[in-house]
C-alpha positions as CSV (number, residue, x, y, z in Angstrom):
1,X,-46.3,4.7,-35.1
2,X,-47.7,7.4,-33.1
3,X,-51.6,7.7,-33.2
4,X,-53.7,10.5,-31.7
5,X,-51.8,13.7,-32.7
6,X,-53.5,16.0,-35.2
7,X,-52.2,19.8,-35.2
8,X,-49.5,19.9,-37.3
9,X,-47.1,21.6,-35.0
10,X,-47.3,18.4,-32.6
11,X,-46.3,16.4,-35.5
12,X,-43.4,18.6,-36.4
13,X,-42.7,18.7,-32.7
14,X,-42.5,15.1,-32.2
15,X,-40.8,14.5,-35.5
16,X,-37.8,16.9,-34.2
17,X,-37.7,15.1,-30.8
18,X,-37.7,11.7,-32.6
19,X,-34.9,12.6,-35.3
20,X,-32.7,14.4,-32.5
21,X,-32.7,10.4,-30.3
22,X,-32.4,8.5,-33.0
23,X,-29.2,11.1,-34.3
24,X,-28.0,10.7,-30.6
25,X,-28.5,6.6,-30.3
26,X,-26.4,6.6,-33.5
27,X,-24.0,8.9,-32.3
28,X,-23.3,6.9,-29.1
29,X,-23.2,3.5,-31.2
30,X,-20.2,5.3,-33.4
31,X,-18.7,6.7,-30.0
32,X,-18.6,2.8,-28.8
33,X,-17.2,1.3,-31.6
34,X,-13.2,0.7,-31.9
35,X,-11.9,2.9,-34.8
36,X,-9.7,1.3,-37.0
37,X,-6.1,2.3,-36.4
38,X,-6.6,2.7,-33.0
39,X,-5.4,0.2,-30.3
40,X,-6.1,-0.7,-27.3
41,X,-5.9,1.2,-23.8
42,X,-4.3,-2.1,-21.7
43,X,-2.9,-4.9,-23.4
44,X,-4.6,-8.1,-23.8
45,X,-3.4,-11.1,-22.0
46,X,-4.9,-14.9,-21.3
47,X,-6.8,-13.5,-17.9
48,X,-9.1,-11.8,-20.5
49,X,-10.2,-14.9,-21.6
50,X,-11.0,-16.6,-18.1
């Protein structure tokens, strides 16, 4: 919640700003997460697991 803005352009402003981080938070999640079909760069072995 944002209080103390009252001219609509600073609410459009800061509604732009705030779509564009949350569109690049999800857009870094998606980057991190393994894509099916895909495998891995080095193979997993035991010393993984130490």
């Amino acid at each position: 919640m944002i209080s103390g803005i009252d001219r609509p352009g600073e609410i459009a402003r800061n509604g732009r700003e705030t779509v564009t981080l949350i569109a690049n938070s999800l857009a870094r999640r998606a980057a991190d997460a393994p894509q099916p079909g895909t495998f891995a760069a080095r193979p997993f072995t035991e010393a993984h697991l130490r």
